[in-house]
N, C-alpha and C positions, 0 to 999 in steps of 0.2 A: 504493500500500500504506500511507504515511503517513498519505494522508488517510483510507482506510478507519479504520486503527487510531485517528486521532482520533475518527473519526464515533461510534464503537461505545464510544468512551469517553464522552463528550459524552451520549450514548445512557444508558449507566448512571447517568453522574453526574446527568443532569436528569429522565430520566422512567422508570427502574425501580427499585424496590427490591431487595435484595441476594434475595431469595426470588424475583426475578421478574417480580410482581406489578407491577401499572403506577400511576406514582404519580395519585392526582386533580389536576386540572388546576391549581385552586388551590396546591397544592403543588409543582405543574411551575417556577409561576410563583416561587415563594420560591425554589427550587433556583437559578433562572438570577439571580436579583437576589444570593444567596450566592455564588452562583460566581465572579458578577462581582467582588465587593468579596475573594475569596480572591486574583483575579490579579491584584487592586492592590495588596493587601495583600504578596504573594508580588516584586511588582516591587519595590517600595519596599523590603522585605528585603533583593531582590538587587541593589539598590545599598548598602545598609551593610555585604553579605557580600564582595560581590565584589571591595573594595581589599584585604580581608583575606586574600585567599585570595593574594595576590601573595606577602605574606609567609609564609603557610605553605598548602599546597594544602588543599582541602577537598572529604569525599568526604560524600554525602548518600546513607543505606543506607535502602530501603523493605525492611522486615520482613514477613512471611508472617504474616499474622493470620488467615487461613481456616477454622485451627482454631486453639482459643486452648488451645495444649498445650504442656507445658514443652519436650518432644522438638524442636518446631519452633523454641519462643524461642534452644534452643542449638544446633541448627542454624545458624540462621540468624548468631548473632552471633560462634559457635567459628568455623568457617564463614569467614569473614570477617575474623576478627583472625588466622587461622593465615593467610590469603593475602598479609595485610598483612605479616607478619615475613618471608614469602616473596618478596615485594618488594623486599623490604628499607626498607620503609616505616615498622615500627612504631615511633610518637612519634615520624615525622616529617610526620603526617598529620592534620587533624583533621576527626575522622569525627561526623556525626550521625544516627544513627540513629531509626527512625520506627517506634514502636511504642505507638500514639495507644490501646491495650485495657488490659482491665486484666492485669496480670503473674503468669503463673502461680507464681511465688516471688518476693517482693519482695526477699526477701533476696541471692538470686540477680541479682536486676536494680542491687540497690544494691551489690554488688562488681564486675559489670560498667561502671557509671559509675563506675568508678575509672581504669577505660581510652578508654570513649569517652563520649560527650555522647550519651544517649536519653530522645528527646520520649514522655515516656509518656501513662498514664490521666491526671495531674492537669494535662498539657498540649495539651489535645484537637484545640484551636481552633488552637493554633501548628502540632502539628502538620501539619494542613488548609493550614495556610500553606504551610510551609517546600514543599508538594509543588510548589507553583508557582514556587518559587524557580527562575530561570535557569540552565542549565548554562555561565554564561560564564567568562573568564578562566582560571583556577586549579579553577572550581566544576565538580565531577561527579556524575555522579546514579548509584546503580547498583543492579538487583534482589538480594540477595546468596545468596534462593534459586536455587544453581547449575545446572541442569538438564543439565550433564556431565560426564561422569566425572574430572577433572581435577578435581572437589571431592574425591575419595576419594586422590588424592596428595597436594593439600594437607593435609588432614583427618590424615596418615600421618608426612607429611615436619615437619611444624609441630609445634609444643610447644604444651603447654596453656595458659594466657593467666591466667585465675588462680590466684591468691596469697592467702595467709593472714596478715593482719597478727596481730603476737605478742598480742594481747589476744585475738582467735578463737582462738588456738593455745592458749590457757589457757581459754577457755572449752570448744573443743572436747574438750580431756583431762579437762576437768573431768564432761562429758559420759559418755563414756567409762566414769567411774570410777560414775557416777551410774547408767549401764546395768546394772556388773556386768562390765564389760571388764578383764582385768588389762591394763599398760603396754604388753607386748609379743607379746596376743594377736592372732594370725591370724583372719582372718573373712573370708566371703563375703556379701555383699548379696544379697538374697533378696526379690524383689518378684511378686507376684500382680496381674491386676487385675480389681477389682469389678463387679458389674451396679452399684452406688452410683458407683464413680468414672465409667464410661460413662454414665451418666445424667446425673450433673452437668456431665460433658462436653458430651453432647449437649443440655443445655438450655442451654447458652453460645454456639451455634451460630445463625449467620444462617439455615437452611435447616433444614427438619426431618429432621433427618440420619437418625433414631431408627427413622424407618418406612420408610424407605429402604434400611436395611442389617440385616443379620441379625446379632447381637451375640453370638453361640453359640461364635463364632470366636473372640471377645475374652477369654470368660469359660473359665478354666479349673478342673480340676477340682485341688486343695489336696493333698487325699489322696495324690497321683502324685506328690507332692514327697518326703512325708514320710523313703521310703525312704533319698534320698537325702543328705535332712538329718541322718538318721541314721551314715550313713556317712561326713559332715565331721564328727560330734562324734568319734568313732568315730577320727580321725584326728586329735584335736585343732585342730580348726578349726573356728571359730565360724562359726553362720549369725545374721546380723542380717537383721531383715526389715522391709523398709519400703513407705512405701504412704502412700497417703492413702485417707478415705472408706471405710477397710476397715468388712465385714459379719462376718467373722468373728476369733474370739483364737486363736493357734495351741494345739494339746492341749501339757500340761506333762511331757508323757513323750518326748518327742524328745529330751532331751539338755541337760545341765547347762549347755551352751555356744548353744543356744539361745538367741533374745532379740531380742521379739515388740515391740521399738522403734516399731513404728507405732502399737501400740498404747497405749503406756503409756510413751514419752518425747517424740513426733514432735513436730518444730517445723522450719518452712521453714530456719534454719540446722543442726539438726541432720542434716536430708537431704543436704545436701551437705556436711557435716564425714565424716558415715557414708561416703557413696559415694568421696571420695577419699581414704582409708583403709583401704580393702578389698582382697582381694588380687585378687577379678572378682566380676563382677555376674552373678549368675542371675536372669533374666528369664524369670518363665512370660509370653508374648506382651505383655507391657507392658513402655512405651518409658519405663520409668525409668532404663534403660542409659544413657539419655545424659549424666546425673548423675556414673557413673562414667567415660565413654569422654572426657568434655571434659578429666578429669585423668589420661587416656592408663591407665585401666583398662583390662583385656580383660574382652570379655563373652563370656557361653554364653546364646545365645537358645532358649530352646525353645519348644514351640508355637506357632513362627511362622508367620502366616497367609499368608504367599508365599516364596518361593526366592529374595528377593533379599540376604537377607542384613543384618548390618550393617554397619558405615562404617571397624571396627579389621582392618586384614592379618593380625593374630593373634585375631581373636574366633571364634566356630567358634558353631554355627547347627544347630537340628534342627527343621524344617517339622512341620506336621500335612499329614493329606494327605485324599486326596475316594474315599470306597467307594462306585461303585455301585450303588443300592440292586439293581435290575432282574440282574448278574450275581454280586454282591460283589466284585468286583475291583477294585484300586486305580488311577488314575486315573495313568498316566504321568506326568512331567517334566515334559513339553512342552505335556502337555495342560493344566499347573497353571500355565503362565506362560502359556499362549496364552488361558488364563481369571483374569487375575490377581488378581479381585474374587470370583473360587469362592465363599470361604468364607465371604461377608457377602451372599450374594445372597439375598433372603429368598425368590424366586421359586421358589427350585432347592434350599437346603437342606432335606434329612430329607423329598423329592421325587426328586428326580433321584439325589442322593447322600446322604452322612451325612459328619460331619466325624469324621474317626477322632485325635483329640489324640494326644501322645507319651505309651506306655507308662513306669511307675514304673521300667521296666527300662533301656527307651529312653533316657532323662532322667538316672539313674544311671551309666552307662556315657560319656554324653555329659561328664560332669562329670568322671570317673574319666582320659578323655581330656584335658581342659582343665588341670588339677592335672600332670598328669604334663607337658606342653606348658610350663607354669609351670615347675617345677623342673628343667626339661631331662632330661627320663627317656625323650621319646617319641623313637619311631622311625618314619618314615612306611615303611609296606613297598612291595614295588613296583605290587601290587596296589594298595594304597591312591592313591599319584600318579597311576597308570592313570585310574583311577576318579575321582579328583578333575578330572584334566586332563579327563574324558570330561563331567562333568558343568559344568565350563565352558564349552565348547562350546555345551549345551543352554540355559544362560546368555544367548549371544550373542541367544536370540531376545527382551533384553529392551533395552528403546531404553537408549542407549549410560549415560545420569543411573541406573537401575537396577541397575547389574551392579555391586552392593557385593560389596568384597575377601573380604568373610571367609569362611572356608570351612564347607563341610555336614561333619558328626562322622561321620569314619572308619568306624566300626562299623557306625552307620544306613543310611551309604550302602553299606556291605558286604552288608548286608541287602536293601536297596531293589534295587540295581544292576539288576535286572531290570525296573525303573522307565525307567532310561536308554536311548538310540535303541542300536539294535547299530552 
């Protein structure tokens, strides 16, 4: 098995490219004279690394670049520093991290080198090296995308990793006051996401993701918020909305407390000053949540393109779902995790089915739940645990890394419940 999984790396490394395609020969031949000098390169490293790590251990973290998305950058490195305090490891460890692309928020990456050491974009060729480095002595290598569920206890049990030095703390009030925030204003984060931001995604992608997947799912419809935005000013709670790449400005009749930040303040540090500030993140189907959830925000996911949830014990989740075109009828539970690519299949959608997004009602109610959960208002009724516990279950048919804690919004599943196996 060892040597297979060499061979088929070996295989990548020298003669395909990341699409596939097979490299020309001439190019075969540069790969293997590179390769070479990376694993001398990589030895000679792991002789200057290796007396070092006697004196304090060192852990070498390969980062998920697959998609170059912020969601995965803080996966991958929250992820990994809450395992470390669970260890009981933190700053007693020195970790370097491998994320040789360029950084979806530099700013975000430059407060994370405050805690570990990461080979970024301007160190492309080290980090090609360090991959060769030896796991000897003290030296460990490790994936720090988790693929089991014991990332979502970590993710739970662990605290958030960073900190705001007082000169951010004054710029970030300074910010604040620049939006139109008073001091002691309440607000929810409010994020959309674009056919512009999926495009510039997908043009950053080894593989041409774009024709492959049906983007119908990603984009949602604006309007279906409005209600609900209405209803946090309404309660004296502000919605900030963030984004990047946006296509549209929000209308100026939603509410005094309003405030359309992506539009007219966004800057990589004000994304994450916003988001840990907030009191939760509304996410229509964009993973800006993770913005908030690294500073232990709760999120309300809505139009979420699968049943898996997200990564907070307290974040709460409302799916879209699949109508068939042929009888109109909604498309069970089971039948939505036993297809968990439904919603992006360009084969099958607005064919086989249609993607039916969450109603303005849907979405409002889902929120009206989260806020009362917030303040300790809510009550789970018995029905509600019934049906929650039933729809765990349903859960189980997704491999064990899947089965994120947070729970489906009471009401929808009050609704759906005929969705669930009897």
């Amino acid at each position: 098995m060892i040597l297979k999984g060499v061979r088929e790396k070996l295989s990548k490394e020298l003669f395909f490219q990341k699409n596939g395609v097979r490299y020309p020969s001439g190019r075969v031949v540069l790969n293997t004279l590179l390769l070479g000098v990376k694993c001398l390169a990589g030895l000679f490293l792991t002789c200057l690394l290796a007396p070092l790590s006697l004196v304090k251990p060192m852990e070498i973290w390969q980062m998920n670049r697959r998609l170059l998305k912020l969601s995965f950058f803080i996966e991958d490195l929250e992820t990994g520093l809450r395992d470390l305090q669970l260890r009981g490891k933190s700053g007693h460890v020195w970790v370097i991290a491998l994320y040789p692309a360029a950084f979806p928020n530099r700013y975000l990456a430059s407060m994370y080198r405050r805690q570990i050491a990461i080979i970024g974009p301007e160190q492309k060729w080290l980090a090609e090296v360090i991959r060769f480095v030896l796991p000897i002595f003290r030296i460990s290598r490790k994936r720090v995308m988790d693929r089991s569920d014991v990332k979502y206890e970590k993710w739970n049990q662990g605290r958030p990793s960073l900190s705001f030095t007082d000169d951010e703390i004054k710029r970030g009030v300074m910010l604040e006051k620049d939006l139109g925030l008073k001091p002691d204003q309440r607000y929810v984060c409010l994020a959309f996401q674009s056919a512009r931001y999926r495009g510039r995604v997908d043009e950053a992608q080894p593989f041409d993701f774009a024709k492959k997947m049906d983007l119908r799912s990603w984009i949602q419809e604006p309007k279906n918020y409005f209600p609900t935005i209405r209803f946090l000013n309404l309660q004296n709670i502000g919605v900030v909305r963030v984004g990047v790449f946006e296509e549209f400005k929000l209308p100026e009749n939603l509410g005094s407390l309003t405030y359309d930040y992506a539009n007219t303040h966004r800057s990589e540090f004000g994304d994450i000053w916003m988001a840990s500030k907030c009191d939760f993140f509304l996410t229509a189907g964009a993973g800006a949540w993770w913005l908030g959830a690294m500073f232990g925000k709760q999120v309300l996911a809505t139009d979420s393109y699968n049943l898996s949830g997200t990564y907070g014990a307290d974040d709460l989740f409302i799916p879209q779902l699949a109508q068939f075109t042929e009888t109109g009828e909604l498309a069970n539970f089971e039948w939505l995790i036993n297809n968990q690519m439904w919603a992006g299949d360009i084969d099958r959608v607005n064919k086989e089915y249609l993607i039916k997004k969450n109603s303005p009602s849907q979405i409002l109610e889902a929120c009206k739940e989260m806020l009362m959960r917030i303040n300790g208002q809510w009550t789970d009724t018995a029905e509600d645990i019934e049906l929650q516990e039933r729809f765990r279950q349903v859960q189980l048919g997704f491999p064990a890394g899947d089965r994120k804690p947070a729970r489906i919004g009471a009401k929808f599943l009050r609704e759906h419940q005929h969705l669930l196996p009897d």
